[in-house]
mmCIF file of the N, C-alpha and C atoms, coordinates in Angstrom:
data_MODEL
# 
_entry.id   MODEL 
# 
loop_
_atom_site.group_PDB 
_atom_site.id 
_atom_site.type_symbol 
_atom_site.label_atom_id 
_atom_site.label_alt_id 
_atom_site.label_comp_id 
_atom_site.label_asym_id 
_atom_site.label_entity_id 
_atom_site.label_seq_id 
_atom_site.pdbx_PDB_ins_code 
_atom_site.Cartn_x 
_atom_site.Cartn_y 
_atom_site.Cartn_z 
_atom_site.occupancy 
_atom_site.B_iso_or_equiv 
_atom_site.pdbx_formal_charge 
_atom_site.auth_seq_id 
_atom_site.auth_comp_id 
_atom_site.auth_asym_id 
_atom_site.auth_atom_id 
_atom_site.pdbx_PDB_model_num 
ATOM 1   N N  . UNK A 1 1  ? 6.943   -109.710 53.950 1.00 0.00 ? 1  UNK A N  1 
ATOM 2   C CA . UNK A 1 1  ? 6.980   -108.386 54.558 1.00 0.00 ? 1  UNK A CA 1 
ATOM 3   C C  . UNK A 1 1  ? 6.118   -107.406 53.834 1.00 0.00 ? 1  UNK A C  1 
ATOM 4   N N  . UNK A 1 2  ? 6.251   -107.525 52.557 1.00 0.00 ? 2  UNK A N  1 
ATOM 5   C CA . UNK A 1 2  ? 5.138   -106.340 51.766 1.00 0.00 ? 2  UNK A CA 1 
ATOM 6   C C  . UNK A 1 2  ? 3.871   -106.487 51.955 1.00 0.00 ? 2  UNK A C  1 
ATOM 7   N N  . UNK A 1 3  ? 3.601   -107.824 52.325 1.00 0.00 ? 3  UNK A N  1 
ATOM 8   C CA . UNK A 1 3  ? 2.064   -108.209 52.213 1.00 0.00 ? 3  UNK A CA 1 
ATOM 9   C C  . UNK A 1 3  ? 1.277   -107.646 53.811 1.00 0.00 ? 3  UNK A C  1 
ATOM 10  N N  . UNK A 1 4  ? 2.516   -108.123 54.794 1.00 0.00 ? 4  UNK A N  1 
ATOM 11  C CA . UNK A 1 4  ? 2.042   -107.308 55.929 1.00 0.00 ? 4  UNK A CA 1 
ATOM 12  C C  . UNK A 1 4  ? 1.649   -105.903 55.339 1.00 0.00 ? 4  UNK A C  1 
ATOM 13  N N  . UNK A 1 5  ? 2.871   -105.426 55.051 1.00 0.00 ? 5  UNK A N  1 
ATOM 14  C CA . UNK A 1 5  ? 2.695   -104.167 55.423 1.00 0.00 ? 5  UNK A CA 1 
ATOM 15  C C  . UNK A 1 5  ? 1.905   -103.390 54.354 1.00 0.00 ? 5  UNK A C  1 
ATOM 16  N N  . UNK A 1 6  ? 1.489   -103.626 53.475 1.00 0.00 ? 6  UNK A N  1 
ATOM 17  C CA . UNK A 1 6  ? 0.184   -103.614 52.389 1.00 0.00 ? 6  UNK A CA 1 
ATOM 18  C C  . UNK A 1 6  ? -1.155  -103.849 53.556 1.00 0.00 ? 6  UNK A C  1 
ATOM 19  N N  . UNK A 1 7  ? -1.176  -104.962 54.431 1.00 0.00 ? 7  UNK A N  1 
ATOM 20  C CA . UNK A 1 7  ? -2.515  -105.084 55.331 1.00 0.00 ? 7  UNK A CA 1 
ATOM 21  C C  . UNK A 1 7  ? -2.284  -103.825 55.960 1.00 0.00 ? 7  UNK A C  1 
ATOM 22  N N  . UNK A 1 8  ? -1.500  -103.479 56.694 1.00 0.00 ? 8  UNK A N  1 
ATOM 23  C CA . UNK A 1 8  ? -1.079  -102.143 57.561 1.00 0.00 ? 8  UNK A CA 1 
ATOM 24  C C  . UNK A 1 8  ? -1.411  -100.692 56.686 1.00 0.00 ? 8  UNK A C  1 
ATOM 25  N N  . UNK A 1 9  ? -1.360  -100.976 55.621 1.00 0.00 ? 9  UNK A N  1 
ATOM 26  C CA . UNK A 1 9  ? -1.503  -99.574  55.035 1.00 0.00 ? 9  UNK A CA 1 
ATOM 27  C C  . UNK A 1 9  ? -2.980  -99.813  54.865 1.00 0.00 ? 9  UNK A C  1 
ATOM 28  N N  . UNK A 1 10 ? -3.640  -100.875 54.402 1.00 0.00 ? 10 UNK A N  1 
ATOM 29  C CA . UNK A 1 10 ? -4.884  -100.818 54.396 1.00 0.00 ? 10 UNK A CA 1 
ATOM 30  C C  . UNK A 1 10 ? -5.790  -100.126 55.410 1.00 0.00 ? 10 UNK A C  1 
ATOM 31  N N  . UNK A 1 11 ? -5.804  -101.143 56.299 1.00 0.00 ? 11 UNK A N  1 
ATOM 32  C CA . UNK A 1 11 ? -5.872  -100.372 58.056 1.00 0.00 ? 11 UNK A CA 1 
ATOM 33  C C  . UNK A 1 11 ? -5.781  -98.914  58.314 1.00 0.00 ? 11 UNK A C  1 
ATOM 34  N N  . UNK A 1 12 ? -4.305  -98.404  57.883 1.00 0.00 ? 12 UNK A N  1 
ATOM 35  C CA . UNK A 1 12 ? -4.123  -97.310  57.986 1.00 0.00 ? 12 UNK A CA 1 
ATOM 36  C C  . UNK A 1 12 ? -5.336  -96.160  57.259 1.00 0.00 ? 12 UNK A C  1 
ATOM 37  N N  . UNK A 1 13 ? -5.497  -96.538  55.849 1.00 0.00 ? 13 UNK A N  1 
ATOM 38  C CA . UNK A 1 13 ? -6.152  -96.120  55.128 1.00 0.00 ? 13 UNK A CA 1 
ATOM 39  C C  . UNK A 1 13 ? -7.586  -95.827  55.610 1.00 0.00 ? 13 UNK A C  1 
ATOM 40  N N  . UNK A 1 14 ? -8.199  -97.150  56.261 1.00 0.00 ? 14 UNK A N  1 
ATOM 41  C CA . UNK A 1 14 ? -9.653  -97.297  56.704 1.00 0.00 ? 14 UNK A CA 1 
ATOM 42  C C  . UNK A 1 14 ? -9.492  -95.907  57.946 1.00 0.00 ? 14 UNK A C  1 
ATOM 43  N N  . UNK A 1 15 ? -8.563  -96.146  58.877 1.00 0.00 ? 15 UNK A N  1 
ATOM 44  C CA . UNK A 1 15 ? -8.294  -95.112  59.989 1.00 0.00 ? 15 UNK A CA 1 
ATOM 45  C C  . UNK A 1 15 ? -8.513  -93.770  59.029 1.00 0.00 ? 15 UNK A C  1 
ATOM 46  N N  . UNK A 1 16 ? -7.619  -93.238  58.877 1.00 0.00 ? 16 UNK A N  1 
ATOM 47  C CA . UNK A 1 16 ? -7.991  -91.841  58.079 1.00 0.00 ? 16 UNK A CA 1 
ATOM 48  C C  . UNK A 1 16 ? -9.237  -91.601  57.364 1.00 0.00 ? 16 UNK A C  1 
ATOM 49  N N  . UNK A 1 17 ? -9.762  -92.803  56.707 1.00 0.00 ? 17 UNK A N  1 
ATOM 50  C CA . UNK A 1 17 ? -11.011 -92.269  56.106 1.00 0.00 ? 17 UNK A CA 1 
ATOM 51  C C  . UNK A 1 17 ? -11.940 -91.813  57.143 1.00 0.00 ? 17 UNK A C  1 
ATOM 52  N N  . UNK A 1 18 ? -12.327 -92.702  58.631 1.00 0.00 ? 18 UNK A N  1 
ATOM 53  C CA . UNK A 1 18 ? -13.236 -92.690  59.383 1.00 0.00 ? 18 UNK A CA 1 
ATOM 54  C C  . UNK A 1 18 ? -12.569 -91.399  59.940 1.00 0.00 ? 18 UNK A C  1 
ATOM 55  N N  . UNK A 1 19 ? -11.317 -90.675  59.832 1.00 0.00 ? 19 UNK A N  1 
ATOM 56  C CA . UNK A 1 19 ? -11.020 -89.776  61.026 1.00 0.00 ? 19 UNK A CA 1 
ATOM 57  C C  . UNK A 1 19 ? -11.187 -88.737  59.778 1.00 0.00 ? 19 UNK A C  1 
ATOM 58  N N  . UNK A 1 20 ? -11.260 -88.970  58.328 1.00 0.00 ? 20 UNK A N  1 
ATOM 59  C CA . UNK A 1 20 ? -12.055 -87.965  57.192 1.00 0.00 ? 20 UNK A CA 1 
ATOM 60  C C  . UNK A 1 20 ? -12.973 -87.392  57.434 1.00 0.00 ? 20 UNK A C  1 
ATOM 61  N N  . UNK A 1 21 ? -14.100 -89.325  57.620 1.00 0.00 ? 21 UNK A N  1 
ATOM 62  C CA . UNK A 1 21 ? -15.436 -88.749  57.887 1.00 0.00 ? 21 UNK A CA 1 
ATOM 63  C C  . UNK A 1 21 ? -15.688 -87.840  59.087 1.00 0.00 ? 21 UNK A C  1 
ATOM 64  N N  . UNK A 1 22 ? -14.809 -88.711  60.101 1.00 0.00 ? 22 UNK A N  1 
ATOM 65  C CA . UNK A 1 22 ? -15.527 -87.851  61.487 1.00 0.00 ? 22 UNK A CA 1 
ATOM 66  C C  . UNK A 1 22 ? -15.173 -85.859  61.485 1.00 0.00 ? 22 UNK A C  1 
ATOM 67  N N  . UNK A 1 23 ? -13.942 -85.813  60.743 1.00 0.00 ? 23 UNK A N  1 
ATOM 68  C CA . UNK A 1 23 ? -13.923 -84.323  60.718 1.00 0.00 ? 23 UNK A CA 1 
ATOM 69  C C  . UNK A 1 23 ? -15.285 -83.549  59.440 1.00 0.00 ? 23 UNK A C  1 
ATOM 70  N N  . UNK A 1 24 ? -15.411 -84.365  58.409 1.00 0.00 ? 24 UNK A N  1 
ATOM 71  C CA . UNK A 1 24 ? -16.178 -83.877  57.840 1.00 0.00 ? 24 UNK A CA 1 
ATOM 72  C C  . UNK A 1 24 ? -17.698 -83.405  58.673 1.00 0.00 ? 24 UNK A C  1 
ATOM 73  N N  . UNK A 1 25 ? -17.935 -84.696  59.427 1.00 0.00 ? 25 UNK A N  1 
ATOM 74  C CA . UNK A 1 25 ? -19.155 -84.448  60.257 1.00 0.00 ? 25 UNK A CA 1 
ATOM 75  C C  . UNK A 1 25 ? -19.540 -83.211  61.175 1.00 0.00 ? 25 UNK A C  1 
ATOM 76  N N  . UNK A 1 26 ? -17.991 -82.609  61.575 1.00 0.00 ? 26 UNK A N  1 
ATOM 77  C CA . UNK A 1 26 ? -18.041 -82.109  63.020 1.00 0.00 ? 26 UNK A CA 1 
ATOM 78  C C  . UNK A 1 26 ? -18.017 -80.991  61.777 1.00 0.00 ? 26 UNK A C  1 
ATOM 79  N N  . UNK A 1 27 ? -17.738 -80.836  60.741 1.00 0.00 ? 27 UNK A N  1 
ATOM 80  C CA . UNK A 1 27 ? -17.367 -79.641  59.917 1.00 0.00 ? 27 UNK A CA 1 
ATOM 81  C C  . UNK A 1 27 ? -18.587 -79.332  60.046 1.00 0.00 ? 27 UNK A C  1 
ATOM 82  N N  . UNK A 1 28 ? -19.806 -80.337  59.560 1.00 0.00 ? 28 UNK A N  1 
ATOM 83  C CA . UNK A 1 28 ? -21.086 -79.549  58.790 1.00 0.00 ? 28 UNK A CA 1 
ATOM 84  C C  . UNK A 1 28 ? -21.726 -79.457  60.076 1.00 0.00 ? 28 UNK A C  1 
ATOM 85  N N  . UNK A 1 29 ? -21.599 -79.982  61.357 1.00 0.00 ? 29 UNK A N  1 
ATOM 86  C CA . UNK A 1 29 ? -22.645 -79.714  62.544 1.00 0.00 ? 29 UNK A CA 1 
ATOM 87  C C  . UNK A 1 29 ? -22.078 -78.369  62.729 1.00 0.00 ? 29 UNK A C  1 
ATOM 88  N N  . UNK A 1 30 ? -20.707 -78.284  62.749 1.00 0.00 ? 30 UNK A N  1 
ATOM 89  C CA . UNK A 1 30 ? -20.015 -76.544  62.808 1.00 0.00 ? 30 UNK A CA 1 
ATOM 90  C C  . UNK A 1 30 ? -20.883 -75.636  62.459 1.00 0.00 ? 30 UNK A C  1 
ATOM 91  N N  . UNK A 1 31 ? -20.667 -75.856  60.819 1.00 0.00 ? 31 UNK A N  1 
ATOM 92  C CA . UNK A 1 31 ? -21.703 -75.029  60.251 1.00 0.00 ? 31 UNK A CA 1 
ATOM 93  C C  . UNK A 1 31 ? -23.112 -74.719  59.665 1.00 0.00 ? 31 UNK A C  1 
ATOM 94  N N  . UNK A 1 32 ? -23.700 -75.748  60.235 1.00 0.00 ? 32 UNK A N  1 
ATOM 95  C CA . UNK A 1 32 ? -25.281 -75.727  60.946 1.00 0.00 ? 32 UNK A CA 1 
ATOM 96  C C  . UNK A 1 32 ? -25.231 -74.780  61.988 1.00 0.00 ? 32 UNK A C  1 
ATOM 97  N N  . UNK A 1 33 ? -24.848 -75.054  63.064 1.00 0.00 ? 33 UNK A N  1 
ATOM 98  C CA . UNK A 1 33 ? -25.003 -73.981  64.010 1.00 0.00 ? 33 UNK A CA 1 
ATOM 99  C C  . UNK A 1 33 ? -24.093 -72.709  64.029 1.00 0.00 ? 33 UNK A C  1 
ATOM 100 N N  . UNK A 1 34 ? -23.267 -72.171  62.967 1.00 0.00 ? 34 UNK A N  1 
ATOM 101 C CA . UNK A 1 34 ? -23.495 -71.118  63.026 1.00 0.00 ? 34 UNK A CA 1 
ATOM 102 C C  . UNK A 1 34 ? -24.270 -70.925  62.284 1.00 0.00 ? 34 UNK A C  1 
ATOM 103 N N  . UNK A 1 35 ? -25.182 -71.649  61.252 1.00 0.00 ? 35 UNK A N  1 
ATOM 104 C CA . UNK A 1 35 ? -26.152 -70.771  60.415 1.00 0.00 ? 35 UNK A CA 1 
ATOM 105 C C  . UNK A 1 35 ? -27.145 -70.442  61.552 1.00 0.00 ? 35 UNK A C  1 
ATOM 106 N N  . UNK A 1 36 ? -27.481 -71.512  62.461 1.00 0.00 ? 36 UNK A N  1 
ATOM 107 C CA . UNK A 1 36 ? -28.563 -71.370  63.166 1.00 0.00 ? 36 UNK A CA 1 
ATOM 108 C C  . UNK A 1 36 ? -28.237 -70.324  63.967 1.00 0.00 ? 36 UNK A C  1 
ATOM 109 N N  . UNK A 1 37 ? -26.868 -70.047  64.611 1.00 0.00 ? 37 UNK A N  1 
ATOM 110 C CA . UNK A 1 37 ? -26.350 -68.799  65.305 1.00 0.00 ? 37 UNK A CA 1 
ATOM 111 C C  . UNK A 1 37 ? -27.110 -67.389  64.675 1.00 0.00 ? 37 UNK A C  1 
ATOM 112 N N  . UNK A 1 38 ? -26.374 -67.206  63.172 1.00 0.00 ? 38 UNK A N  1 
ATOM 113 C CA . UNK A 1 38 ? -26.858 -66.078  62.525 1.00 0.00 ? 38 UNK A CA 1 
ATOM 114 C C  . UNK A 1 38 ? -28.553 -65.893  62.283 1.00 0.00 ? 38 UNK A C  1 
ATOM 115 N N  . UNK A 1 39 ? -29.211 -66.617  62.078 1.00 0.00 ? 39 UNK A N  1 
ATOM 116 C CA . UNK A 1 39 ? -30.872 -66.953  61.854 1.00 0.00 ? 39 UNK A CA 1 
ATOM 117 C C  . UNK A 1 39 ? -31.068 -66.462  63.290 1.00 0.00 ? 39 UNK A C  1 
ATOM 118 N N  . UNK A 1 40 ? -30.752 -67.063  64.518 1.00 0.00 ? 40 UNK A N  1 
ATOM 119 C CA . UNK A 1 40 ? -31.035 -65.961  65.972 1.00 0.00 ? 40 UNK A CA 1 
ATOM 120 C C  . UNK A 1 40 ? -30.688 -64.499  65.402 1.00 0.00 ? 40 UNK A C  1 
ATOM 121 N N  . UNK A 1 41 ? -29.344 -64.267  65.370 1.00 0.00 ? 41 UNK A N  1 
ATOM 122 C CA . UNK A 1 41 ? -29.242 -62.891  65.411 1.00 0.00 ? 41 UNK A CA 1 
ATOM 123 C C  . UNK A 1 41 ? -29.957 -62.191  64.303 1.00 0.00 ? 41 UNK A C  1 
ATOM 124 N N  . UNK A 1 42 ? -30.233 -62.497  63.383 1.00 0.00 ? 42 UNK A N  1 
ATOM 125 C CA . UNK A 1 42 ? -30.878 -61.976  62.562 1.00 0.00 ? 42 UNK A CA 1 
ATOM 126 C C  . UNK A 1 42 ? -32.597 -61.291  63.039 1.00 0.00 ? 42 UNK A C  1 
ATOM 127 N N  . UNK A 1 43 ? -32.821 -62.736  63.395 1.00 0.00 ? 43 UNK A N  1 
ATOM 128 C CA . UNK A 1 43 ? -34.186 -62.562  63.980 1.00 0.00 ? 43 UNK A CA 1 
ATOM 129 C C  . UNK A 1 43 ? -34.236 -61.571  65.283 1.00 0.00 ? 43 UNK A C  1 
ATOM 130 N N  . UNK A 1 44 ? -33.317 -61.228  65.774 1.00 0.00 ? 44 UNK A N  1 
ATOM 131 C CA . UNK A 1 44 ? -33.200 -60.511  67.080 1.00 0.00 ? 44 UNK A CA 1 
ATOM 132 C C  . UNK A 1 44 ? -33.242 -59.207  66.885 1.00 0.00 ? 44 UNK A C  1 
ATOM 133 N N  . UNK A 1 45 ? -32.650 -59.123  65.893 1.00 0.00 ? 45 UNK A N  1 
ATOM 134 C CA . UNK A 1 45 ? -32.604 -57.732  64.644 1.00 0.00 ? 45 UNK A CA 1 
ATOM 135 C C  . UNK A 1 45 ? -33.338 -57.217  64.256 1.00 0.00 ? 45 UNK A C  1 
ATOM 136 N N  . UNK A 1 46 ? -34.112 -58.201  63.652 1.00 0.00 ? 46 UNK A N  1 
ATOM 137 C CA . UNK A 1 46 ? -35.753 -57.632  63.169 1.00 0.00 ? 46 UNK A CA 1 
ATOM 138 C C  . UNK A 1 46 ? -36.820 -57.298  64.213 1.00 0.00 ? 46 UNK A C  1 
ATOM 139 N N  . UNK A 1 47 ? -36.575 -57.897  65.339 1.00 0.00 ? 47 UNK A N  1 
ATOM 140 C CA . UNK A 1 47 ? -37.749 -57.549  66.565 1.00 0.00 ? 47 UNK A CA 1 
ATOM 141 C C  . UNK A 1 47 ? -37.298 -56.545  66.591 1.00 0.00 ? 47 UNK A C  1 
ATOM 142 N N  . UNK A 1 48 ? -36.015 -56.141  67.399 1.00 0.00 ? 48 UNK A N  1 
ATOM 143 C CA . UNK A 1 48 ? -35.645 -54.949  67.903 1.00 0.00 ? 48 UNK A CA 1 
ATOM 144 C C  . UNK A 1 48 ? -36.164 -54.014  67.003 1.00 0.00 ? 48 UNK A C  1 
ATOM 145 N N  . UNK A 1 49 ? -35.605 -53.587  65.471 1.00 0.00 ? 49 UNK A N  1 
ATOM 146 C CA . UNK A 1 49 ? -36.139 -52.733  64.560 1.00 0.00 ? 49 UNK A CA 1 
ATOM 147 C C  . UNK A 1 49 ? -37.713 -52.775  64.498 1.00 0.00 ? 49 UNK A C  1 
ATOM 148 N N  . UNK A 1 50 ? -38.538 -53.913  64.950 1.00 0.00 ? 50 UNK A N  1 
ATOM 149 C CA . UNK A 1 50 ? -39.886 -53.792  64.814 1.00 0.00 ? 50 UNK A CA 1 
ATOM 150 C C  . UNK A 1 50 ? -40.612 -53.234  65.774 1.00 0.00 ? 50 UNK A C  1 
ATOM 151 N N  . UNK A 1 51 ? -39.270 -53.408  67.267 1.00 0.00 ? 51 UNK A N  1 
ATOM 152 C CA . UNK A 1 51 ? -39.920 -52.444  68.487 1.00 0.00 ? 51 UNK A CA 1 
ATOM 153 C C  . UNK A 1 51 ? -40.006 -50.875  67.885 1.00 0.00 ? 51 UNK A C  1 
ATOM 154 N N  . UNK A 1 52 ? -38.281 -50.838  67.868 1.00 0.00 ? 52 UNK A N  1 
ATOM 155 C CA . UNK A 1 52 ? -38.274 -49.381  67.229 1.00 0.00 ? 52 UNK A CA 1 
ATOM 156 C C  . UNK A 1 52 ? -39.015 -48.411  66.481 1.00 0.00 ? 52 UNK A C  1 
ATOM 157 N N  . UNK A 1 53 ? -39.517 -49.267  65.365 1.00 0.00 ? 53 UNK A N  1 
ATOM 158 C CA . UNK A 1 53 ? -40.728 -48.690  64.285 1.00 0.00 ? 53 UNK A CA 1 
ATOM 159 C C  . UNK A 1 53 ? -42.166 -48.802  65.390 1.00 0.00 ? 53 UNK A C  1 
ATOM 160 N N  . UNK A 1 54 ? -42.419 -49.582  66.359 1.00 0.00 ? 54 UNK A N  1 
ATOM 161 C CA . UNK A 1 54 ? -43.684 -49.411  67.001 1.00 0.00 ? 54 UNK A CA 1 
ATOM 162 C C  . UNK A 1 54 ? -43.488 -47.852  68.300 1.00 0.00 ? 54 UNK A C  1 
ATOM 163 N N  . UNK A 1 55 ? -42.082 -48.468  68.586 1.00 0.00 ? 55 UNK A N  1 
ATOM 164 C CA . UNK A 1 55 ? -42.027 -46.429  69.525 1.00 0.00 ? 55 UNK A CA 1 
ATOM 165 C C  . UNK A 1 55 ? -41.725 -45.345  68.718 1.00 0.00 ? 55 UNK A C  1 
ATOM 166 N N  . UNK A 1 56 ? -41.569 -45.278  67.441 1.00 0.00 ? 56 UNK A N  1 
ATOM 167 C CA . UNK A 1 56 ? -41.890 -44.009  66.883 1.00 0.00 ? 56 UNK A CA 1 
ATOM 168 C C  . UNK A 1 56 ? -43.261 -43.729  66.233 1.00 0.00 ? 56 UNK A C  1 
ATOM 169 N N  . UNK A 1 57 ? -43.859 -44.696  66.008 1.00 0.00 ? 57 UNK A N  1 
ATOM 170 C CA . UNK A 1 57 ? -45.399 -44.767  65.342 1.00 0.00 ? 57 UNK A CA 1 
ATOM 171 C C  . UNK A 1 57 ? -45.820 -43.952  66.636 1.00 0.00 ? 57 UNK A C  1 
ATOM 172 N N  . UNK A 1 58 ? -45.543 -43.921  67.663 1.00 0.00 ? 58 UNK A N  1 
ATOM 173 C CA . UNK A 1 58 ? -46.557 -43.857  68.901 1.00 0.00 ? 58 UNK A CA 1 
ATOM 174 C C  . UNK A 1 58 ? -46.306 -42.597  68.844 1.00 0.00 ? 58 UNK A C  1 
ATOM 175 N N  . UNK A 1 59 ? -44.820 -42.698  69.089 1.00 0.00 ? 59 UNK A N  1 
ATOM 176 C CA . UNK A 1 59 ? -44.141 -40.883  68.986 1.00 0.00 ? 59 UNK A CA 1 
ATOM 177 C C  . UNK A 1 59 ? -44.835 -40.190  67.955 1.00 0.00 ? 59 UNK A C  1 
ATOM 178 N N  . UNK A 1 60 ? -44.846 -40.186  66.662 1.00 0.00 ? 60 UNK A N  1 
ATOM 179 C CA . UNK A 1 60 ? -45.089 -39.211  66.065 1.00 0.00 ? 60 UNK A CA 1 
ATOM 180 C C  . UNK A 1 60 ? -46.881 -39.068  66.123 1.00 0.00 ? 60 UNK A C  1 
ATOM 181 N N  . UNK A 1 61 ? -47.909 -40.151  66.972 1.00 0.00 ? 61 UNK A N  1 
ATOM 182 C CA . UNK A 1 61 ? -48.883 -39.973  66.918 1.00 0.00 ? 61 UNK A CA 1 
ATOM 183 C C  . UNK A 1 61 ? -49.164 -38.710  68.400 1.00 0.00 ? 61 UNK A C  1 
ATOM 184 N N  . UNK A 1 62 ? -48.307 -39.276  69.300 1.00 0.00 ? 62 UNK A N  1 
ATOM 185 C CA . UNK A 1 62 ? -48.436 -37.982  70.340 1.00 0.00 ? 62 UNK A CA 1 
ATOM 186 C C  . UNK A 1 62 ? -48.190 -36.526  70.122 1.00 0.00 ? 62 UNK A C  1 
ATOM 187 N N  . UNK A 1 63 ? -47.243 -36.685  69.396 1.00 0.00 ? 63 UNK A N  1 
ATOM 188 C CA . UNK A 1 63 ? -46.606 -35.053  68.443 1.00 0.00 ? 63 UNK A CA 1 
ATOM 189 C C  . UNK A 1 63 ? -47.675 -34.669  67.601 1.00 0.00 ? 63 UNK A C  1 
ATOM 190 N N  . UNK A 1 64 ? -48.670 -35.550  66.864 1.00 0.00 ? 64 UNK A N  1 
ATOM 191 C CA . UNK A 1 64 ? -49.394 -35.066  65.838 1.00 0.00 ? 64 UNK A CA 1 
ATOM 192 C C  . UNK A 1 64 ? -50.702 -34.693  66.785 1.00 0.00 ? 64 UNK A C  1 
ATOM 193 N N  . UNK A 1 65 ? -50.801 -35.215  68.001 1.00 0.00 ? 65 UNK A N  1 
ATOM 194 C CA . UNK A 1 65 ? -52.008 -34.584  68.738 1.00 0.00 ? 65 UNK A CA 1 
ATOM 195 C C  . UNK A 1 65 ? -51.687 -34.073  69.835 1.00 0.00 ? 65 UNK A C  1 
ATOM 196 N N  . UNK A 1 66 ? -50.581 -33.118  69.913 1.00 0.00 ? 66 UNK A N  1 
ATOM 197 C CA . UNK A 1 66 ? -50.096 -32.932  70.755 1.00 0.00 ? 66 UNK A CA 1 
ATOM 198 C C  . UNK A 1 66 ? -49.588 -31.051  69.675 1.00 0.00 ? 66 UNK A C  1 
ATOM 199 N N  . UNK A 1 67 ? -49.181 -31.054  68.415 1.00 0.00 ? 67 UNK A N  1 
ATOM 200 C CA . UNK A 1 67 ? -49.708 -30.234  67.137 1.00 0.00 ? 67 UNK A CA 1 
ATOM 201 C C  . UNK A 1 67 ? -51.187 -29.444  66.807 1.00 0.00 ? 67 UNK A C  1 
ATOM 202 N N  . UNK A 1 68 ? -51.988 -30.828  67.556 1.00 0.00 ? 68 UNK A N  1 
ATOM 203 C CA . UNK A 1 68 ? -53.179 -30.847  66.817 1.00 0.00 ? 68 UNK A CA 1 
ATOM 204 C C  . UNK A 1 68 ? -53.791 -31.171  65.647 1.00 0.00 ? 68 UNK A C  1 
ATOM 205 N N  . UNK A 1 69 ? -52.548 -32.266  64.751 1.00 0.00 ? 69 UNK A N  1 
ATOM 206 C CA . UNK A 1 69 ? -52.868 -32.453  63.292 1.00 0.00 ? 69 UNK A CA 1 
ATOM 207 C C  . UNK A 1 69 ? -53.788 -33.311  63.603 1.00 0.00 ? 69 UNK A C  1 
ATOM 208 N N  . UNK A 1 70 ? -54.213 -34.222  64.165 1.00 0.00 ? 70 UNK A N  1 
ATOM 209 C CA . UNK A 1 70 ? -55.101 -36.013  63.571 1.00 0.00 ? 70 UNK A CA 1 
ATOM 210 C C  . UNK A 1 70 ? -56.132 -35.224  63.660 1.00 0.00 ? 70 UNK A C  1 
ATOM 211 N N  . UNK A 1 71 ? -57.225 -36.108  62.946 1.00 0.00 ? 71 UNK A N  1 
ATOM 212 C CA . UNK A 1 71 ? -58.510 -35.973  62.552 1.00 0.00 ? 71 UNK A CA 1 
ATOM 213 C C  . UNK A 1 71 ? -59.311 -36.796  63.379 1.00 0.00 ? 71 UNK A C  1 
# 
């Protein structure tokens, strides 16, 4: 009876490791894509702020000849 059930725990053992690995796996694809999530938003961030800085460049060039400051 022990020896069965020594094979059974073995078994058992192999089961949990593979259902270890498989959560470990799904862990790091998890958090791959939220890094890759945040790397979008990030980047979405910086355009927008790079629009922003290009419509006030414009703005303050219409105001400055619109003043009469540019040369």
């Amino acid at each position: 009876g022990a020896a069965g059930g020594g094979g059974g725990g073995a078994s058992s053992s192999a089961v949990e490791e593979e259902l270890r690995a498989l959560m470990e796996k799904r862990q790091v694809k998890m958090m791959l894509s939220n890094r890759e999530s945040a790397r979008m938003r990030k980047q979405r961030h910086l355009d927008d702020l790079t629009a922003q800085v290009a419509h006030l460049h414009r703005e303050n060039v219409h105001v400055a000849t619109a003043l009469g400051l540019t040369t």
